[in-house]
C-alpha positions as CSV (number, residue, x, y, z in Angstrom):
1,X,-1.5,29.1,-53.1
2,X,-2.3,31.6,-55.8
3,X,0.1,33.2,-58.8
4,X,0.6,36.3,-60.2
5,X,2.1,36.5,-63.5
6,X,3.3,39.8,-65.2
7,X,4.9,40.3,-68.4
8,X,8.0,41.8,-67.7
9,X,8.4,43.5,-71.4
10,X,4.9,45.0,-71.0
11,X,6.0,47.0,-67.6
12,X,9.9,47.1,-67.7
13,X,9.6,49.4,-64.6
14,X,8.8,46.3,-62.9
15,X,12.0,44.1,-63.7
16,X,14.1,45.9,-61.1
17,X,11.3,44.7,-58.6
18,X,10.7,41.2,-59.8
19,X,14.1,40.3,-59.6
20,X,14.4,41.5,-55.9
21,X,11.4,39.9,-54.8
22,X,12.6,36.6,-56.5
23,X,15.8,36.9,-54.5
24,X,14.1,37.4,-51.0
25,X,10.7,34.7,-51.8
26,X,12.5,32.0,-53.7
27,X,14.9,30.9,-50.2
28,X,12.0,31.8,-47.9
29,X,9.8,29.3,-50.1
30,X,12.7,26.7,-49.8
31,X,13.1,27.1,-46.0
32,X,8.9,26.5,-45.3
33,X,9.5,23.8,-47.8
34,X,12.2,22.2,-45.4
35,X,10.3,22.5,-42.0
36,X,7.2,21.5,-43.2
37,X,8.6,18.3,-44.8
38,X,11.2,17.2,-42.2
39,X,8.4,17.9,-39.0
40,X,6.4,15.4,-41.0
41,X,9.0,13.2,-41.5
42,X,10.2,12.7,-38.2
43,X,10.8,10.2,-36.0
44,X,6.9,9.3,-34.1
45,X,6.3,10.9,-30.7
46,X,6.4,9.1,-27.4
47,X,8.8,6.7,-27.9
48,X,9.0,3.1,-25.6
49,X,7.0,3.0,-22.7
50,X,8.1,3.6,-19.2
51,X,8.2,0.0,-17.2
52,X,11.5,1.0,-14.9
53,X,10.0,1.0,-11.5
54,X,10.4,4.6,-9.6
55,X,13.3,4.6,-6.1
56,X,14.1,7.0,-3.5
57,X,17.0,8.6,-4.1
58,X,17.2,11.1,-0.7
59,X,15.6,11.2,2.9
60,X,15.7,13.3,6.0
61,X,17.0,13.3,8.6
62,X,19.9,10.9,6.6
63,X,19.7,6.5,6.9
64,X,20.6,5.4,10.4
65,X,20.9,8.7,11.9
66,X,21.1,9.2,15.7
67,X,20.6,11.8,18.1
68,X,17.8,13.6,15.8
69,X,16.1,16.4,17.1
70,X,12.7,16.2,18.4
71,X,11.4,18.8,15.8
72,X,13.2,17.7,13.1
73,X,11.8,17.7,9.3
74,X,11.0,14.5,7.9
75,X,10.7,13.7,3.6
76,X,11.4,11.1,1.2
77,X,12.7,12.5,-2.5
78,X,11.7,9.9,-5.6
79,X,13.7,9.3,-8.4
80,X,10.6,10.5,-10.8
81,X,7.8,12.6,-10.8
82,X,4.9,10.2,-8.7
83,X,1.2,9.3,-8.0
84,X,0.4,11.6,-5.4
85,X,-2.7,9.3,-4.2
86,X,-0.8,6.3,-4.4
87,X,2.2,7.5,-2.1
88,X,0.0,9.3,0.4
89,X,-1.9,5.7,1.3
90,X,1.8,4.0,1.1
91,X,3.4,5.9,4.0
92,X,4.1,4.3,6.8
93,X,5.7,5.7,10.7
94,X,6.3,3.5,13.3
95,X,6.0,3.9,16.0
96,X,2.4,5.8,15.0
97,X,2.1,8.9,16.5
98,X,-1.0,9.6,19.1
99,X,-2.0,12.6,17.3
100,X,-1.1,11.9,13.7
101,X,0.4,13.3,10.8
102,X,0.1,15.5,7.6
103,X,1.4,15.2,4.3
104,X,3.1,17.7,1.4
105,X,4.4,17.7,-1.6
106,X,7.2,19.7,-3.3
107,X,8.2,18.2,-6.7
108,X,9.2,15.0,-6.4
109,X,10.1,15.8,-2.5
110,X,7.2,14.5,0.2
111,X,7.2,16.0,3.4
112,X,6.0,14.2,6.4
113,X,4.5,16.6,9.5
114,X,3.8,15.1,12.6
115,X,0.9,16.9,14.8
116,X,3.8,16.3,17.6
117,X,7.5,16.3,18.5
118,X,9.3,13.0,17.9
119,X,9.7,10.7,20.9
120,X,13.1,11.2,23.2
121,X,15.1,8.0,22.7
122,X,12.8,6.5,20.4
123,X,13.7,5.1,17.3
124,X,11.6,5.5,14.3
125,X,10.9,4.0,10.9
126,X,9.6,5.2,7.7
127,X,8.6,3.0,5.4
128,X,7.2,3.5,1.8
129,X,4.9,0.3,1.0
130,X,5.3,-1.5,-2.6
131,X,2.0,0.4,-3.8
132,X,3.6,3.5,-4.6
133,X,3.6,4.0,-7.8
134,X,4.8,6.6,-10.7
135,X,2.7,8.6,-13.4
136,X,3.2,5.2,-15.5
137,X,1.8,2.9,-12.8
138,X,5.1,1.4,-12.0
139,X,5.1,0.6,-8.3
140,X,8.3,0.4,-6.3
141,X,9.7,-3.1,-6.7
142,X,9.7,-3.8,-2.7
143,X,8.6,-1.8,0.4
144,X,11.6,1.0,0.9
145,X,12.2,2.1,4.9
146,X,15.1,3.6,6.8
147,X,15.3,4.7,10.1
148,X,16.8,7.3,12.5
149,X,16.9,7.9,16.1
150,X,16.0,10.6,18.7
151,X,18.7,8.6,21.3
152,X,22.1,7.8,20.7
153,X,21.3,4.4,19.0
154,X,18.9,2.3,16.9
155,X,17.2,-0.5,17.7
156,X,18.2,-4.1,15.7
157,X,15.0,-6.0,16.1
158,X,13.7,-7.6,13.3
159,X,10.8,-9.9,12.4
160,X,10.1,-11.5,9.0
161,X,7.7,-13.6,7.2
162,X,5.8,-13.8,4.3
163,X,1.9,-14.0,3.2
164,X,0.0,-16.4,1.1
165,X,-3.0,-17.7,-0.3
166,X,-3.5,-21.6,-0.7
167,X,-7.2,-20.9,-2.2
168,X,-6.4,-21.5,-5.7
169,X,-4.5,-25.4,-4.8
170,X,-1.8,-26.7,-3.3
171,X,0.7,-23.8,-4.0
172,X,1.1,-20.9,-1.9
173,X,0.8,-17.9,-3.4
174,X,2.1,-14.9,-2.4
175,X,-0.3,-11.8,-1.6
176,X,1.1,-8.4,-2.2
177,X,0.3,-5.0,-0.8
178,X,-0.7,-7.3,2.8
179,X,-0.7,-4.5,5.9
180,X,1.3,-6.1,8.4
181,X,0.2,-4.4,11.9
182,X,2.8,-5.4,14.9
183,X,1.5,-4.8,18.5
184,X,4.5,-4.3,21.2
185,X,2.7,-6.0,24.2
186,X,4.8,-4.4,26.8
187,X,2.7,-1.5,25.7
188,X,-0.3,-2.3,24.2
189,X,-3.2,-2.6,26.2
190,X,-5.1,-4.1,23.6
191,X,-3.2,-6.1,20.6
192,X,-6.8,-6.0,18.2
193,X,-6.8,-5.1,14.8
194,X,-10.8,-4.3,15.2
195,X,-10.2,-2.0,18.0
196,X,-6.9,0.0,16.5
197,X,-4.4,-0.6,14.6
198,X,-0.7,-1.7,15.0
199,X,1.8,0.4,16.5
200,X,4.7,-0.8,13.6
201,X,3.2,-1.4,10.6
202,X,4.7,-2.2,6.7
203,X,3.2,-3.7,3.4
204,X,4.4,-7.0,1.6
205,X,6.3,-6.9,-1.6
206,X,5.0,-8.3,-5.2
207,X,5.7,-12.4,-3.4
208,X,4.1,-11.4,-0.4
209,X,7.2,-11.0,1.6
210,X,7.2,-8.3,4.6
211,X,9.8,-7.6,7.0
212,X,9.1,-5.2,10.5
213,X,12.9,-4.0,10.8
214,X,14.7,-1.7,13.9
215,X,12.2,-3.0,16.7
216,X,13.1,-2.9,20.5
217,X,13.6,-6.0,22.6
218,X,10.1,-6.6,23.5
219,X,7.2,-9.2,22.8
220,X,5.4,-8.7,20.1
221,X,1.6,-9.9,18.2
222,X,1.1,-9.7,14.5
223,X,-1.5,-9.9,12.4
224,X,-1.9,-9.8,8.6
225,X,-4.6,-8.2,6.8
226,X,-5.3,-8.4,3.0
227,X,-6.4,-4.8,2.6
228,X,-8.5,-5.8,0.1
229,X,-10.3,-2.6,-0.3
230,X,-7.5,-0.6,0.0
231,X,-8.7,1.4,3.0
232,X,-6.0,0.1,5.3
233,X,-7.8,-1.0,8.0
234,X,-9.6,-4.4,8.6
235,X,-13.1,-4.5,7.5
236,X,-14.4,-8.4,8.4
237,X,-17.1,-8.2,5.8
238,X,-14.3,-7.4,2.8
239,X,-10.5,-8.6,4.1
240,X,-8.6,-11.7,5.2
241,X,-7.0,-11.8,8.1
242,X,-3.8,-14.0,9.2
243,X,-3.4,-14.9,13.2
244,X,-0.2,-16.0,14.4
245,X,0.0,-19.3,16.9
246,X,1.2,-17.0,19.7
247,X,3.6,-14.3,20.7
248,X,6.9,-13.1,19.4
249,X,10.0,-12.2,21.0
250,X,12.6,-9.9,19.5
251,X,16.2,-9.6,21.1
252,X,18.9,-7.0,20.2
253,X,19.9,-7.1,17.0
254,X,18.4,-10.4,16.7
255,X,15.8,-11.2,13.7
256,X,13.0,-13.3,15.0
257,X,11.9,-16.5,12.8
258,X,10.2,-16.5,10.1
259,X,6.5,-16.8,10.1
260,X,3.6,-17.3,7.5
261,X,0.1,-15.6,7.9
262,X,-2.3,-17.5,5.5
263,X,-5.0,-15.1,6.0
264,X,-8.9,-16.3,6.1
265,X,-12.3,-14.9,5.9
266,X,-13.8,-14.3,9.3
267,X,-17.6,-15.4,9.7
268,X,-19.0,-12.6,11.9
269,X,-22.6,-14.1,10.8
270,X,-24.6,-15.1,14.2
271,X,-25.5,-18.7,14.6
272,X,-28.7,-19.0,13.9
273,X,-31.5,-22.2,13.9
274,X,-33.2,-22.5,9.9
275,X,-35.1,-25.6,10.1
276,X,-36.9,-27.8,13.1
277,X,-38.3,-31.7,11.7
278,X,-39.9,-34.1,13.4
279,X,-39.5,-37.5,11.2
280,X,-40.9,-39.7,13.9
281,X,-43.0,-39.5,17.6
282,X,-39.0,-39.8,19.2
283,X,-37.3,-37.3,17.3
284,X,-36.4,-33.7,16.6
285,X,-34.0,-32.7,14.1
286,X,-32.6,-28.9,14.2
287,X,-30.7,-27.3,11.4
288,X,-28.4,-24.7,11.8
289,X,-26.8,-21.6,9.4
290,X,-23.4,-23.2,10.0
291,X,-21.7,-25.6,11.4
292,X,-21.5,-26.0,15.2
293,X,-19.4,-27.4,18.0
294,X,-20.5,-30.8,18.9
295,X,-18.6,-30.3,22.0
296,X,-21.0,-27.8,23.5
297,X,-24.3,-29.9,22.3
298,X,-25.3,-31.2,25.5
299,X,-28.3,-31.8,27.1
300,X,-27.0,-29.3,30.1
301,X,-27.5,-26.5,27.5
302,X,-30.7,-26.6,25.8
303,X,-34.1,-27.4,27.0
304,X,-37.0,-28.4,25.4
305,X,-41.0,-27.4,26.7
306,X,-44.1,-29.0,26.1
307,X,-47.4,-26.8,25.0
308,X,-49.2,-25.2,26.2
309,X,-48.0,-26.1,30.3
310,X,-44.4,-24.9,29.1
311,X,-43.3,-27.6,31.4
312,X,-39.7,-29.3,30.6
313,X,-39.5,-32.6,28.7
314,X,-37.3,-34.6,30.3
């Protein structure tokens, strides 16, 4: 900042002037003085950090709705602005539609399109998986759903059960984000999570628990898959997948029991022979990439030839 001095008895004309620019640059001086001071001073920017996981606070058509129409509009409004990516691989219909769906955004408002009109007399379930997440990462604390109907009820049914991995000990421990895929078998012609996938489908929470809620009398197959890629679909060479002993039934408004997948690895490596030995004129010893039913070792299913005649050695 520079200064200019003057000598007010050397230029009295100038006294009238000094005093008024005195009066008008002394206050402005004291006002940058005060906002340049107090912005520094402040209290620091940003403030705690957001760890309050995000909810839905609105959907359409409304919770436990019946007699919806066919071409009705279906969204899901969060509580806070959201991870688009994150929401988009989170969303779940069931029952699936044939021809698919698309997705849009407004705000915090998503918008769910189907490529077809809604079922008559079908009930349907939206669910938004535990992967969700807000701009902070939070995810949603457990899978959200609701339902509504195109009939003049909703269906009860409800199976349960939880997902875990015993690889690190004894303990079970619960695997989240898990795609649950549910195959009615009145239905399905083919209950095969290689072929399609499930019909009703959700996601586990953070202990690996899942539930598949407002599902029709019916028997039902299930199968868990660890999504490990986070492709949702089941790729042998990258997920675990959990087989239940057998079939399900759901009643009306009945919840099935409970049942744990403990997903495993599936070898989809060919058998294959490594090593042949002969330690003696009586013996041949075969070794194998893995390990091999003993049960099916027989002499009924392998032969072995003598050189050059190729004739069989009894």
């Amino acid at each position: 900042m520079c200064w200019l001095f003057f000598d007010s008895t050397s230029f009295p004309h100038t006294r009238t002037m000094l005093k008024r620019y005195n009066a008008c640059f002394i206050p402005l001086l004291l006002i940058l003085h005060r906002f340049l001071f107090c912005a520094v001073q402040g209290a620091p920017s940003g403030g705690p950090v957001d760890e309050t996981p995000p909810g839905i606070i609105a959907t359409s058509p409304f919770s436990d709705s019946t007699m919806v129409s066919v071409d009705s509009e279906i969204s899901v409004t969060f509580s806070e602005p959201m991870n688009r990516n994150s929401v988009l691989t989170a969303i779940f219909i069931s029952p699936l539609p044939e021809s698919g769906y698309e997705l849009d955004w407004d705000k915090q408002k998503l918008m769910i399109k189907l490529n077809e009109p809604l079922r008559l007399d079908q009930t349907y379930v939206i669910r938004v998986g535990s992967s969700a997440q807000d701009l902070r990462s939070n995810p949603l604390d457990r899978t959200f759903s609701y339902a509504f109907s195109t009939g003049s009820s909703i269906d009860k049914g409800i199976i349960s059960g939880n997902v875990v991995d015993y690889s690190g000990g004894v303990s079970a421990i619960g695997i989240p984000n898990a795609i649950i895929w549910g195959y009615k078998l009145n239905d399905s012609l083919q209950a095969n999570p290689l072929v399609r996938k499930g019909e009703f489908i959700t996601q586990t929470d953070v202990n690996g628990d899942f539930q598949l809620t407002h599902l029709s009398p019916a028997r039902y197959r299930l199968f868990a898959v660890t999504n490990a890629d986070g492709d949702f679909e089941f790729s042998p060479t990258t997920d675990k997948i959990g087989i239940p002993s057998g079939e399900i039934t759901v009643s009306d408004s009945t919840e099935a029991n409970p049942i744990m997948f403990a997903p495993v690895t599936v070898d989809t490596v060919s058998l294959q022979l490594q090593l042949l030995e002969h330690p003696d004129q009586n013996h041949l010893r075969l070794h194998f990439s893995n390990s091999i039913n003993n049960n099916v070792v027989t002499t009924e299913n392998f032969d072995i030839y003598s050189l050059p005649a190729l004739e069989i050695v009894p």
